[in-house]
C-alpha positions in Angstrom: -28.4 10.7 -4.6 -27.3 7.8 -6.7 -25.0 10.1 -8.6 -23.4 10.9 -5.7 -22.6 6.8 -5.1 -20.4 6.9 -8.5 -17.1 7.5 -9.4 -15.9 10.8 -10.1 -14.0 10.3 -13.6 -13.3 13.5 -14.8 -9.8 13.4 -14.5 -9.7 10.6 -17.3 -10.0 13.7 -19.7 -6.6 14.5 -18.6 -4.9 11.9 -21.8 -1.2 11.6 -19.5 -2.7 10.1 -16.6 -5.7 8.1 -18.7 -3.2 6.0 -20.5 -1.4 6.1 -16.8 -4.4 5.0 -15.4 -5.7 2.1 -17.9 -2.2 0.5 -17.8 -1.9 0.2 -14.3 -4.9 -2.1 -14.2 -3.0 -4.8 -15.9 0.3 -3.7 -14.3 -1.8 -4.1 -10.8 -3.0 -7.5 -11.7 0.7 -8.7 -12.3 1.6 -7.0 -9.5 -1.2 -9.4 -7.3 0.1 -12.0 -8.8 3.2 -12.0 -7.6 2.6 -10.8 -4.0 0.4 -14.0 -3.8 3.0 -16.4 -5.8 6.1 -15.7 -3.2 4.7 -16.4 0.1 2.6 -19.2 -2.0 6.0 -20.7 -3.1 7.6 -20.0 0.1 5.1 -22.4 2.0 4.4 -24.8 -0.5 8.2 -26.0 -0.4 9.0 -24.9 3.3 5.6 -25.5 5.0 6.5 -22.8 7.3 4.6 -19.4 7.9 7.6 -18.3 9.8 9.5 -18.0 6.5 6.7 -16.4 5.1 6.8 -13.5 7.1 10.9 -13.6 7.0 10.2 -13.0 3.3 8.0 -10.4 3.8 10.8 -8.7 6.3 13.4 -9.4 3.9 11.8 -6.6 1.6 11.4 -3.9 4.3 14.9 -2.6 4.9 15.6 -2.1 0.9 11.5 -0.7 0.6 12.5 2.2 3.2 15.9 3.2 2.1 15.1 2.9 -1.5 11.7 5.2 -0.7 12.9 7.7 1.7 16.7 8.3 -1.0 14.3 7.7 -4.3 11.6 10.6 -2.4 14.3 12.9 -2.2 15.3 12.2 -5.7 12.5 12.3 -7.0 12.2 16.2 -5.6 15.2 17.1 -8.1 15.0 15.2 -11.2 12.9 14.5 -14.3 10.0 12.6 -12.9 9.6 10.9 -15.6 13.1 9.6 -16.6 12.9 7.9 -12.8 9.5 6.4 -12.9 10.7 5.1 -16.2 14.1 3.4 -14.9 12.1 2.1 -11.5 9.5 0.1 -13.3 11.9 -1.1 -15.8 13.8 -2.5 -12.6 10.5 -4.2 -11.2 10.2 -5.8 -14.4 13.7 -7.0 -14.6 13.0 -8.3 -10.9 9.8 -10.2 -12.0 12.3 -11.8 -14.6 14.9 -13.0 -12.1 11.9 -14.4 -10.0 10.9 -16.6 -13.1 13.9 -17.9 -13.8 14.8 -19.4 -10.1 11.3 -20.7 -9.7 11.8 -22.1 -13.8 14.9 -23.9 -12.3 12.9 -25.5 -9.5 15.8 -24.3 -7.0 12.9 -24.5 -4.4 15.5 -22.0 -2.1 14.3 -19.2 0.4 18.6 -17.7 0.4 17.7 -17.5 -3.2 14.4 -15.9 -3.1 15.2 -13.4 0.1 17.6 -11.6 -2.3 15.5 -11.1 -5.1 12.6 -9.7 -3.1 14.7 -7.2 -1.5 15.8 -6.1 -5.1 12.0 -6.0 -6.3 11.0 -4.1 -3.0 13.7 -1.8 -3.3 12.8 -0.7 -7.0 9.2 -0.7 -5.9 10.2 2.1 -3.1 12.2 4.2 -5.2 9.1 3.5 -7.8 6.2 4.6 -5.5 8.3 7.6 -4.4 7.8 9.0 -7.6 4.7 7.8 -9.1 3.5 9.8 -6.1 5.1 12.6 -6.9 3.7 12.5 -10.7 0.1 12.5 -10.4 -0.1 16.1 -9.0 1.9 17.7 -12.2 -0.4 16.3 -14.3 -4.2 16.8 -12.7 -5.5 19.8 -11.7 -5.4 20.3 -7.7 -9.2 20.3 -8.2 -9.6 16.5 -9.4 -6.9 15.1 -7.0 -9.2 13.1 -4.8 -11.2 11.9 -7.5 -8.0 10.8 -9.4 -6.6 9.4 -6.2 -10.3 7.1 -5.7 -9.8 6.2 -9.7 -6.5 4.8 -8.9 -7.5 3.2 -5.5 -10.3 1.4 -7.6 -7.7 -0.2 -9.9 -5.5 -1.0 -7.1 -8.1 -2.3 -4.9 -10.1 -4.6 -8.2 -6.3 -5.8 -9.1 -5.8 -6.7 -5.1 -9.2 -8.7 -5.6 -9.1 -10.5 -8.8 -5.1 -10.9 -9.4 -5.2 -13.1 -5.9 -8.3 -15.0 -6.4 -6.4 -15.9 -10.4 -3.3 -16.7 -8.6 -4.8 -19.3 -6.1 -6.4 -21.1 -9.2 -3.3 -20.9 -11.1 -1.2 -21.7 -8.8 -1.5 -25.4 -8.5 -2.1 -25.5 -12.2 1.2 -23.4 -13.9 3.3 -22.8 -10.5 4.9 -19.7 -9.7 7.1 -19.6 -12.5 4.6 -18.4 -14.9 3.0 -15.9 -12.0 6.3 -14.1 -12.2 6.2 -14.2 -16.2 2.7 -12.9 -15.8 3.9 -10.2 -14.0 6.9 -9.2 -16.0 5.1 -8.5 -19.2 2.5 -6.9 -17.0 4.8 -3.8 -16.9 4.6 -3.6 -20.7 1.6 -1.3 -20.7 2.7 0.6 -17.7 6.5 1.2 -19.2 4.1 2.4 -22.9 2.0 5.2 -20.8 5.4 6.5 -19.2 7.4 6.7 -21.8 4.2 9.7 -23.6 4.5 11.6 -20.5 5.7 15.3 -20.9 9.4 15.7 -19.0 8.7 16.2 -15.5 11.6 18.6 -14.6 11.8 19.9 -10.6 9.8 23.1 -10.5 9.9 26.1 -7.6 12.8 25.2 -4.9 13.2 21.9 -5.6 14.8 23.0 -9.1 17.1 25.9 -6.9 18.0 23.2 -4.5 18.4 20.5 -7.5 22.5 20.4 -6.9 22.8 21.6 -3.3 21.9 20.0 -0.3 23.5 16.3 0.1 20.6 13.8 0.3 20.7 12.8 4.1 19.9 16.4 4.9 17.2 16.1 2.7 15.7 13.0 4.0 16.4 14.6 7.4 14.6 17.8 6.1 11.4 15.3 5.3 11.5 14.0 8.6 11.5 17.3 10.6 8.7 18.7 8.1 6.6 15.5 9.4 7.8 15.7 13.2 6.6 19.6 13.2 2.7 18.8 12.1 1.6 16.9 14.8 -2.2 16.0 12.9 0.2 14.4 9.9 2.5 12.7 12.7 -1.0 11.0 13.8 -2.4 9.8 11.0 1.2 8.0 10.1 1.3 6.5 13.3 -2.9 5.6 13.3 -1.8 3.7 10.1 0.8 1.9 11.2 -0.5 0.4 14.1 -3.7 -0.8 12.2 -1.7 -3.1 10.3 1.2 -3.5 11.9 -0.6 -5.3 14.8 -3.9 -6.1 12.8 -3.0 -7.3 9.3 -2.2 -11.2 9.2 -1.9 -11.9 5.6 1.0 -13.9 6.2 -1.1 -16.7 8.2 -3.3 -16.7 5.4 -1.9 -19.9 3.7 -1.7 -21.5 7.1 -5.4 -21.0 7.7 -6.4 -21.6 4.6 -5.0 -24.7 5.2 -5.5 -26.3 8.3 -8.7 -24.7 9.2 -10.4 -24.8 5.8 -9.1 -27.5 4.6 -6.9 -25.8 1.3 -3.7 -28.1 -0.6 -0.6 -26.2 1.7 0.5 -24.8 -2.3 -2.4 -22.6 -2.8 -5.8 -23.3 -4.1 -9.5 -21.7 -3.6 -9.0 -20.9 -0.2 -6.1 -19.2 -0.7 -6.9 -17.2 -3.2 -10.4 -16.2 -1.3 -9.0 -15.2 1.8 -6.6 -12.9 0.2 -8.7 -11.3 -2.5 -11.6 -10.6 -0.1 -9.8 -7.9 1.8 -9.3 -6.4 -1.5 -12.9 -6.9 -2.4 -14.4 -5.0 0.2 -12.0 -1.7 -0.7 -13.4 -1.8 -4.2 -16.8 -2.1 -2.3 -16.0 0.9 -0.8 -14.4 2.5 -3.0 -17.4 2.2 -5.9 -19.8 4.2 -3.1 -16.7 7.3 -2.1 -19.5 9.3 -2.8 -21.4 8.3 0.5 -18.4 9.4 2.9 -15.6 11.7 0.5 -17.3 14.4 1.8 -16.5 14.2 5.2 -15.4 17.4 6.8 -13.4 15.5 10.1 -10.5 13.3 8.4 -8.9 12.2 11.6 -12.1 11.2 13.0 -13.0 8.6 9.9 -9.7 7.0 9.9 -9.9 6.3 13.9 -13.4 5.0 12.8 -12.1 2.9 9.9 -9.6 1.4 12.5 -11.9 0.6 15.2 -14.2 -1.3 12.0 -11.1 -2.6 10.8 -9.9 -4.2 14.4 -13.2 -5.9 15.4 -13.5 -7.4 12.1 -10.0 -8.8 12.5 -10.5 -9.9 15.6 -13.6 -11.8 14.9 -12.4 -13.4 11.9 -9.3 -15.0 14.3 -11.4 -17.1 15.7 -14.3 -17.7 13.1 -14.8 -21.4 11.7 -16.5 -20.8 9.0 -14.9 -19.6 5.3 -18.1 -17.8 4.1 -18.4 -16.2 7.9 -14.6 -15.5 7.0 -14.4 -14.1 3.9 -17.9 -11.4 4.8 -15.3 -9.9 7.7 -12.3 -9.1 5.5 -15.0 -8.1 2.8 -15.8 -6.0 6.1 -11.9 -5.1 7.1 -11.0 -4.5 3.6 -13.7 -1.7 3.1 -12.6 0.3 6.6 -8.9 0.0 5.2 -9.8 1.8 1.7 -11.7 4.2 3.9 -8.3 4.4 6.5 -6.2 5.3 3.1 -8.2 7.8 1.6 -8.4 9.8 4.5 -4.8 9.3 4.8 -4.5 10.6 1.7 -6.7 13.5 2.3 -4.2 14.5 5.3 -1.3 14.2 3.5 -2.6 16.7 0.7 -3.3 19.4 3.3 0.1 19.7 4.2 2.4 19.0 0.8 3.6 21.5 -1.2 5.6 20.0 -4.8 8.9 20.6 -3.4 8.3 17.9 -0.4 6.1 15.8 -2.4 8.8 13.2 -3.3 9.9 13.0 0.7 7.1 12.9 2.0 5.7 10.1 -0.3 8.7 8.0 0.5 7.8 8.6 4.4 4.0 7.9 3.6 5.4 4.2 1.9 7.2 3.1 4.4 4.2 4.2 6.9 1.9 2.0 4.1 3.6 -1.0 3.3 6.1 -1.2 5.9 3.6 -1.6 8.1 2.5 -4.8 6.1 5.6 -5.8 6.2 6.6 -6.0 9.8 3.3 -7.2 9.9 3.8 -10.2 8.1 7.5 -10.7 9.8 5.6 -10.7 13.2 2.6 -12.5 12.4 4.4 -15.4 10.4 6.7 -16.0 13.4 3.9 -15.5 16.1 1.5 -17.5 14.3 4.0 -20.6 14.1 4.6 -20.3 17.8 1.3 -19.7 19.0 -1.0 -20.4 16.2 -3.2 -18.6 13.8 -6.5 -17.7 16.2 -4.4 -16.3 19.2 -2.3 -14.0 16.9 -5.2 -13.0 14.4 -7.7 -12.4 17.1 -4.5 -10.8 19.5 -3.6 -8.3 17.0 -7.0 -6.9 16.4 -7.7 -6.2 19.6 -4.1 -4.6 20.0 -5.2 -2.3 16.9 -8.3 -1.3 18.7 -6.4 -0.4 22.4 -3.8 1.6 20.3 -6.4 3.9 18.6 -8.3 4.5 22.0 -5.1 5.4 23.2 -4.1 7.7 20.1 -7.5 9.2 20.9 -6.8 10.2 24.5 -3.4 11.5 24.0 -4.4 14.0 20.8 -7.9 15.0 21.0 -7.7 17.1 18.3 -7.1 14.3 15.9 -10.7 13.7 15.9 -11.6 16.6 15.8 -9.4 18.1 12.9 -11.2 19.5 9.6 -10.4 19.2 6.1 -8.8 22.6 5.3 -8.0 23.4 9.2 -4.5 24.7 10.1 -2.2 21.7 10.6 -1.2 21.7 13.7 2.1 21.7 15.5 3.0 19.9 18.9 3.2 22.5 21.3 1.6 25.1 18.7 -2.3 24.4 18.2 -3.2 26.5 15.4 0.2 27.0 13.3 -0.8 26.9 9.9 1.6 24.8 7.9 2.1 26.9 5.1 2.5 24.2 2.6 -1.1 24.5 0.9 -1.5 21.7 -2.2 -2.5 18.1 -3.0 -1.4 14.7 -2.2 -0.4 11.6 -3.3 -0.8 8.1 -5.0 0.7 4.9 -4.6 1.5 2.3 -7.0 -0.2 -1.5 -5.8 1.7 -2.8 -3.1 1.6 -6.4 -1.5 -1.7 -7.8 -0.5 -3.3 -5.9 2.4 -1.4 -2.9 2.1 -3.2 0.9 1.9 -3.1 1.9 -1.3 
């Protein structure tokens, strides 16, 4: 039985994604860093959670275009080459970062810029890093590579925010961003040994002929025609969208716990504790991986997700706190790994790229709206009414979801996908899924 509770790491024998896999825990940690140091910053100087979330918003636009043009690209070039020139432009962005916070220019028109920039490489990025992992693990080991990779992501999304809110008061931001930027180091090394990553099957026919909008177009008809996929994009979106409120975090942390307004323990606990709970869950996959009904655990992980939320809006107390995003954090991992399985029902290599890019701005734009309409909500109405507001909204939306596709629930790993109008079409596009490079604090991974 215990075995069972363990991590699967068979896919570490596979040297590419190893060395892949080892640097992205300190590329993750940098990563954390950063996503904690700019809305940090941001309120320390401005004192404003509404420019927190503006910040947060400021990335979105760049994300999406950057993932949905970079997804198509990625479908008809070396893999490698563009995950190679992506993460050298996140640590080029890390660098900028440094250098206005080392200036003390203490300006949001400064910093807006510069996030867009970082979020756009980090679209185009996760496009392809997506894409990779399939070329170079057997179809076999996907889900126990993608639970590898969700561990690091989800230990980095623990520790790198729980360093950064000790740091914080001690080094400022400046050195975060520093942090981050030679972070990349290990991450650029592991690329670099990759085999070339040519387009394979019709992506490589197709490599010079359709324009780019009609491919992005041909992602988004691919995803309109399978209605289970449709639903678990749109189940993911509204948990976070209306139930993620990472932005109020240095606001509560605050004024109801009584943290300095530039960071501190608080801080740092309320935003690593989310993260904590999905390495929780995702050290003991073994006790729910093998659940036949994928639609039915992420509605479950959203309803676990929303009345954890919800409670924690309203709760007083930082241990009583911190135990319900430990709670919410463990019902997100298990929201994104069944996501994930989904997703690699119904993607064949040639759509991978596309449908990656669609599947990040369903992950982290989600977040990022989030954080847009939870910063400016929060500093209108305060934290406890939007917190406790938005979980209950995530709970209504999934009863709805529920009602209005039945078969959501119902659906089985390995069933036909379905399409609107057509219960039973098979898809046709057999083949694994996908996985994400960190993304801000509290998104899937």
């Amino acid at each position: 039985m215990m075995g069972q509770r363990v991590l699967d790491v068979r896919p570490l024998r596979v040297a590419a994604f190893a060395r892949l896999w080892a640097a992205g825990w300190v590329t993750a940690m940098g990563s954390q860093l950063t996503a904690v140091a700019v809305p940090l910053e941001i309120y320390g100087f401005s004192g404003s959670s509404a420019y927190v979330g503006l910040a947060s918003l400021a990335g979105l636009v760049p994300m999406v275009l950057a993932a949905l043009w970079g997804g198509t690209i990625a479908d008809a070039v070396d893999r490698r080459r563009m995950l190679l020139v992506t993460s050298a432009g996140i640590a080029v962005s890390s660098v900028l970062l440094w250098a206005q916070a080392a200036a003390g220019l203490k300006s949001v028109a400064v910093l807006l810029p510069l996030i867009a920039v970082q979020q756009a490489m980090f679209g185009a990025n996760a496009a392809v890093g997506g894409a990779v992992v399939p070329r170079l693990v057997p179809s076999g080991l996907l889900p126990a590579a993608n639970a590898l990779q969700s561990t690091s992501v989800w230990f980095a999304g623990t520790a790198g925010p729980l360093l950064a809110g000790v740091l914080m008061p001690l080094v400022g931001a400046r050195m975060l961003f520093l942090f981050d930027a030679i972070a990349m180091g290990p991450t650029l090394w592991a690329i670099a040994r990759l085999p070339a990553l040519p387009p394979a099957g019709q992506a490589a026919a197709a490599r010079g002929g359709r324009a780019r909008g009609r491919q992005i177009a041909d992602g988004f008809r691919y995803l309109a025609r399978h209605q289970i996929l449709l639903v678990a994009y749109v189940t993911d979106f509204v948990t976070l969208f209306f139930g993620l409120p990472t932005a109020l975090f240095p606001q509560i942390a605050h004024q109801r716990f009584g943290g300095p307004a530039a960071g501190g323990a608080a801080a740092g606990l309320l935003f690593a504790a989310i993260s904590a709970g999905g390495v929780g869950a995702a050290v003991l996959a073994g006790l729910f991986s093998g659940a036949r009904r994928p639609g039915a655990m992420m509605a479950a992980a959203a309803c676990v997700w929303a009345g954890a939320i919800a409670a924690f809006g309203v709760t007083a107390s930082l241990p009583a706190a911190l135990a319900l995003l430990v709670i919410a954090g463990g019902a997100l991992l298990i929201l994104g790994v069944f996501r994930k399985t989904i997703l690699q029902g119904a993607a064949a290599d040639h759509m991978r790229g596309r449908l990656q890019g669609m599947d990040l701005v369903v992950g982290a734009g989600g977040p990022r709206l989030a954080s847009a309409v939870h910063g400016l909500t929060g500093a209108a109405l305060g934290t406890a009414w939007t917190v406790t507001g938005g979980g209950l909204l995530v709970a209504a939306s999934i009863l709805i979801l529920l009602a209005a596709v039945p078969g959501f629930a119902r659906y089985r790993a390995g069933d036909a996908v379905t399409r609107p109008g057509h219960a039973g079409t098979t898809s046709g596009q057999g083949g694994p899924g996908c996985l994400t490079r960190t993304v801000p604090v509290g998104s899937v991974p």
